[in-house]
C-alpha positions in Angstrom: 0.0 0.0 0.0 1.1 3.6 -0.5 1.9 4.3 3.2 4.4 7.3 3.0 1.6 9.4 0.8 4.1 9.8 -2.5 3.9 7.5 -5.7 6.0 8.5 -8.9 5.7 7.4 -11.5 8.5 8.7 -13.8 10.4 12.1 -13.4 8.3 14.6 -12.5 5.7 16.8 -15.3 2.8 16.7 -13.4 2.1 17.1 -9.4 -1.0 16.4 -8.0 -2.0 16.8 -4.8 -5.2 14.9 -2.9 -7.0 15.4 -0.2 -9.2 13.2 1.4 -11.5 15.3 3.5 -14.6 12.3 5.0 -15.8 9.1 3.8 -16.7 9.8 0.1 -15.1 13.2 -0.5 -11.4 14.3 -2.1 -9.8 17.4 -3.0 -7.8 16.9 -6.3 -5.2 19.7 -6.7 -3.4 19.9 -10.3 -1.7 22.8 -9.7 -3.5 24.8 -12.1 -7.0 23.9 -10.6 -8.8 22.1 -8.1 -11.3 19.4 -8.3 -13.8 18.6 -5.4 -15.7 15.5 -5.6 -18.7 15.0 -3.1 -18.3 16.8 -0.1 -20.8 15.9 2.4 -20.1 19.2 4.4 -18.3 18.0 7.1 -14.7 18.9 8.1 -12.4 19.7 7.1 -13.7 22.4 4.8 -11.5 21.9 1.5 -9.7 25.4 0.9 -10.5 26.4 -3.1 -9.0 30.0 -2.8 -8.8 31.6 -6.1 -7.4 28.7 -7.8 -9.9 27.7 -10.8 -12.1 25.0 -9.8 -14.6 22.5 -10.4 -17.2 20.7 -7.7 -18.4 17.4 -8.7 -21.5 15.9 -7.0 -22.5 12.5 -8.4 -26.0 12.3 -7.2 -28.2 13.4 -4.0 -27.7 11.4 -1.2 -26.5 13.0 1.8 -23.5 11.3 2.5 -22.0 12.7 -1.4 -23.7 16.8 -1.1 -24.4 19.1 0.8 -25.8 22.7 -0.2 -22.7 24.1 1.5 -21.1 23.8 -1.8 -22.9 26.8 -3.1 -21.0 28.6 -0.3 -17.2 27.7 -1.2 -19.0 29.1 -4.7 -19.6 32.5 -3.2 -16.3 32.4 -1.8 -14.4 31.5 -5.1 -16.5 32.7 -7.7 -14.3 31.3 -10.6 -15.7 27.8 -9.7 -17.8 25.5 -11.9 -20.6 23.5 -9.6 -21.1 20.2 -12.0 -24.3 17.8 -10.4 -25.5 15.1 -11.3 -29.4 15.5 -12.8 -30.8 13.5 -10.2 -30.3 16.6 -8.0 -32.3 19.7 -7.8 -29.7 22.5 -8.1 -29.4 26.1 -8.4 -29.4 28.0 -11.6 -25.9 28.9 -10.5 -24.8 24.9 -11.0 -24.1 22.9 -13.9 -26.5 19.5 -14.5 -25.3 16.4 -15.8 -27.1 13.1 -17.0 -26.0 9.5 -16.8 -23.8 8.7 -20.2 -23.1 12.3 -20.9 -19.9 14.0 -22.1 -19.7 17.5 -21.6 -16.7 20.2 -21.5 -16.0 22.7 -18.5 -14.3 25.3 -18.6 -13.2 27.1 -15.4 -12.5 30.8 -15.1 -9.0 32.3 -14.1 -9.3 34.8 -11.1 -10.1 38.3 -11.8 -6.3 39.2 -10.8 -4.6 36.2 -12.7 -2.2 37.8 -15.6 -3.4 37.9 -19.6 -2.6 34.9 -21.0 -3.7 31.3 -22.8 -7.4 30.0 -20.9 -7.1 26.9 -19.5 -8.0 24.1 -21.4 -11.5 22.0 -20.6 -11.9 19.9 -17.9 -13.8 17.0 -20.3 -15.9 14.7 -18.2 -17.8 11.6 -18.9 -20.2 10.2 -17.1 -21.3 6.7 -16.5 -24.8 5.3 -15.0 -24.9 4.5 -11.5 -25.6 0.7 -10.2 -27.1 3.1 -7.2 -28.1 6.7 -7.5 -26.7 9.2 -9.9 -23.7 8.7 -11.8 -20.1 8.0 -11.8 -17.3 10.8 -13.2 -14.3 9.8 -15.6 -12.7 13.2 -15.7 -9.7 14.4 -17.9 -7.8 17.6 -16.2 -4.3 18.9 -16.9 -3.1 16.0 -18.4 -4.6 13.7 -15.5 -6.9 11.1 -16.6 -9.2 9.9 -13.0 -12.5 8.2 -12.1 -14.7 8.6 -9.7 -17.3 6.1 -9.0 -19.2 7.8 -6.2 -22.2 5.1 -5.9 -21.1 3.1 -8.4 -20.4 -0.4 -7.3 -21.0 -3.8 -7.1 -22.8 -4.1 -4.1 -23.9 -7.7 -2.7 -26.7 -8.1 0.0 -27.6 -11.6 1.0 -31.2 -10.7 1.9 -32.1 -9.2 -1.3 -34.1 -11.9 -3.5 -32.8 -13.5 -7.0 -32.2 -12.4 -9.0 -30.9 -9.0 -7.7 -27.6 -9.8 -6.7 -26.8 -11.4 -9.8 -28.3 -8.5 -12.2 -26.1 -5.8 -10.1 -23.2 -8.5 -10.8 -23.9 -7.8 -14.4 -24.9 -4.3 -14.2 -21.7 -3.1 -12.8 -19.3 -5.6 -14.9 -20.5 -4.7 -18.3 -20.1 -0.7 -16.8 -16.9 -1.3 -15.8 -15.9 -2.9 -19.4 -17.0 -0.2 -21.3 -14.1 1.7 -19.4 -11.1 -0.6 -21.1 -8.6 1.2 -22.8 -8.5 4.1 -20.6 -5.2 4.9 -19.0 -6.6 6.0 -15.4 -4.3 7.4 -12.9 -6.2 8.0 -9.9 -9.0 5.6 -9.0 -11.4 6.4 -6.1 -13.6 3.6 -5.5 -16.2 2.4 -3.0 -14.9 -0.6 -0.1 -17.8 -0.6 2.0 -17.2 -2.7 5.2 -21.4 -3.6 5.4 -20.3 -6.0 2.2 -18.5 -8.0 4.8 -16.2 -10.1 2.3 -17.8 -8.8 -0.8 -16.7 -5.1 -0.5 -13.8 -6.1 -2.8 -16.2 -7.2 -5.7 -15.9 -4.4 -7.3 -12.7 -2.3 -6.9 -11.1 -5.8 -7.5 -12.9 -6.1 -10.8 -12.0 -2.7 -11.7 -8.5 -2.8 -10.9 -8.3 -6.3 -12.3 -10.1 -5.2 -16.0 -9.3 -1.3 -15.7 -6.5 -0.3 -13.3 -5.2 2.8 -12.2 -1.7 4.3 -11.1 -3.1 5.2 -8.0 -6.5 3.7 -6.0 -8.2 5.4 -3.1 -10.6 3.4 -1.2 -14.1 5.4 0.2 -17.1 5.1 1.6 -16.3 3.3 4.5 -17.9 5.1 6.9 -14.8 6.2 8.9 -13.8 2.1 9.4 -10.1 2.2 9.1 -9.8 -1.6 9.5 -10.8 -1.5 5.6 -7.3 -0.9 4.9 -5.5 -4.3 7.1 -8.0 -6.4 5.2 -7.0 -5.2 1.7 -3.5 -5.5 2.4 -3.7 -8.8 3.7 -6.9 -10.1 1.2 -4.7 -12.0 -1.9 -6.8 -10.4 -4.2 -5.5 -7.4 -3.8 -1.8 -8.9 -4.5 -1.4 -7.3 -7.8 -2.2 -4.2 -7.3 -1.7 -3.6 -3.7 1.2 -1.2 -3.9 -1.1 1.1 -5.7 -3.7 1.8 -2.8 -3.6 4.4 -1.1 -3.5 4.1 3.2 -6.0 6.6 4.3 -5.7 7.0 8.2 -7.6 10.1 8.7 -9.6 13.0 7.7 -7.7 15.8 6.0 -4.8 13.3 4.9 -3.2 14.8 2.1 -1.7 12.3 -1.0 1.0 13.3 -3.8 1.1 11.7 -7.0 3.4 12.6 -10.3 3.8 11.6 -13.7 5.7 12.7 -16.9 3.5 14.2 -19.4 3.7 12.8 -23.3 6.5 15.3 -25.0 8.0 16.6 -21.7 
C-alpha cells in the first residue's frame, strides 16, 4: 500500500496533490485547478482560494452533497458546480445526466495575468448501479475516475435475482471503461459488504487499473485498509492503494507528461 503518501511514476511533469477530507469526499489539486468531488459538508472544509475549480457531485444522497457547496462558490466565484441530474440544483450549478460528455471550462481569477485559458476539464459520465452517476474526468493531463455510488454491491437478503443482475450491471459498466489509461482511482470498499466489498474495486483494478487507488465510503472504518492489504486479491495491485488514516490526509502523485 502507498503508506508514505508519495507514488511517482517517472520524473516529474505533473504534481498532484489529494486530499481526502470524510468518507466519500477528495480534493484533487493539479496545480493549475482544483477538483472537489462529493463533499458531504463536514470537516475539514477543502480550501478552493482563487485557484480555478470545479465541484463534482454525483448524485443526491446525503452522504455525497451538501448545499454548502454553493457557499465555497460564493467564496471562489471562478468555480464551476457540476451535479448530477438526479439533483435539484441552483441556476448557478451545472447539471449532468447518466452517459453524458460535456466540456467545462473554469474561469482564471479576476487578478490572474493575460494569458492562454485553460484548457476543458472534459468529463464523462457513466450510469450508477445506485443513484446518480459516476465521473471519468480528464484535467491537466490527469486522466481519473470517480465512481461515487457506483459499485458492485452484494446483499444476501435481497431476493434472485438482484444480486446477480447488479453483478452484471456493474461488470458490463466497468468494461465499457477498457482502454482508458486512469491514474487515480477512487472507489467504494464498503465494510457492510463483509467479504464482498472487494467485488468491485477488484474487478476494476483487475479489467481497468489505475496508477493510484483510493478506497471510500467506508464510513470512517479504518480496519478496511488491514483487510485489503492482507486479502490475496489485492496482490497485484496492492502497492497502488492508497492508506488513508484520517480525515484531512493529504496524498502526492506525479507523472511525466507525453512530449516533456
Amino acid at each position: 500500500m502507498v503508506s508514505e503518501q508519495i507514488l511517482h511514476t517517472q520524473q516529474d511533469a505533473l504534481r498532484v496533490s489529494i486530499q481526502y477530507l470524510h468518507h466519500s469526499g477528495f480534493l484533487v489539486d493539479t496545480g493549475s485547478r482544483k477538483l472537489l468531488f462529493d463533499w458531504d459538508g463536514s470537516e475539514p472544509v477543502p480550501e478552493l482560494g482563487e485557484t480555478p475549480a470545479c465541484i463534482f457531485v454525483s448524485h443526491g444522497h446525503e452522504d455525497h452533497y451538501s448545499k454548502k457547496i454553493y457557499s465555497l462558490r460564493e467564496k471562489s466565484p471562478q468555480t464551476v458546480l457540476l451535479l448530477s441530474d438526479d439533483i435539484s440544483a441552483k441556476k448557478s450549478a451545472l447539471s449532468i445526466a447518466p452517459g453524458e460528455r460535456k466540456e467545462i471550462f473554469t474561469p482564471r481569477p479576476e487578478n490572474a495575468r493575460e494569458g492562454e485559458p485553460l484548457p476543458p476539464v472534459t468529463v464523462r459520465t457513466l450510469p450508477s448501479t445506485d443513484e446518480g452517476v459516476a465521473f471519468l474526468v480528464h484535467a491537466d493531463g490527469l486522466s481519473l475516475y470517480f465512481a461515487g455510488d457506483m459499485n458492485w454491491w452484494y446483499w444476501e437478503d435481497e431476493p434472485d435475482p438482484w444480486n446477480p443482475d447488479m453483478a452484471q450491471m456493474y461488470t458490463e459498466r466497468i468494461d465499457s471503461l477498457k482502454g482508458e489509461q486512469i491514474d487515480l482511482a477512487f472507489l467504494p470498499v464498503d465494510p457492510r459488504l463483509g467479504q464482498e466489498m472487494l467485488l468491485g474495486p477488484d474487478y476494476f483494478m483487475k479489467t481497468v487499473g489505475a496508477q493510484m487507488v483510493f478506497p471510500m465510503h467506508f464510513w470512517d472504518d479504518f480496519s478496511v485498509f488491514d483487510a485489503m492489504e492482507n486479502d490475496p486479491r489485492t496482490e497485484s495491485y496492492r502497492q497502488k492503494i492508497a492508506r488513508i488514516s484520517q480525515p484531512g490526509e493529504w496524498f502526492s502523485y506525479s507523472k511525466k507528461l507525453s512530449g516533456k
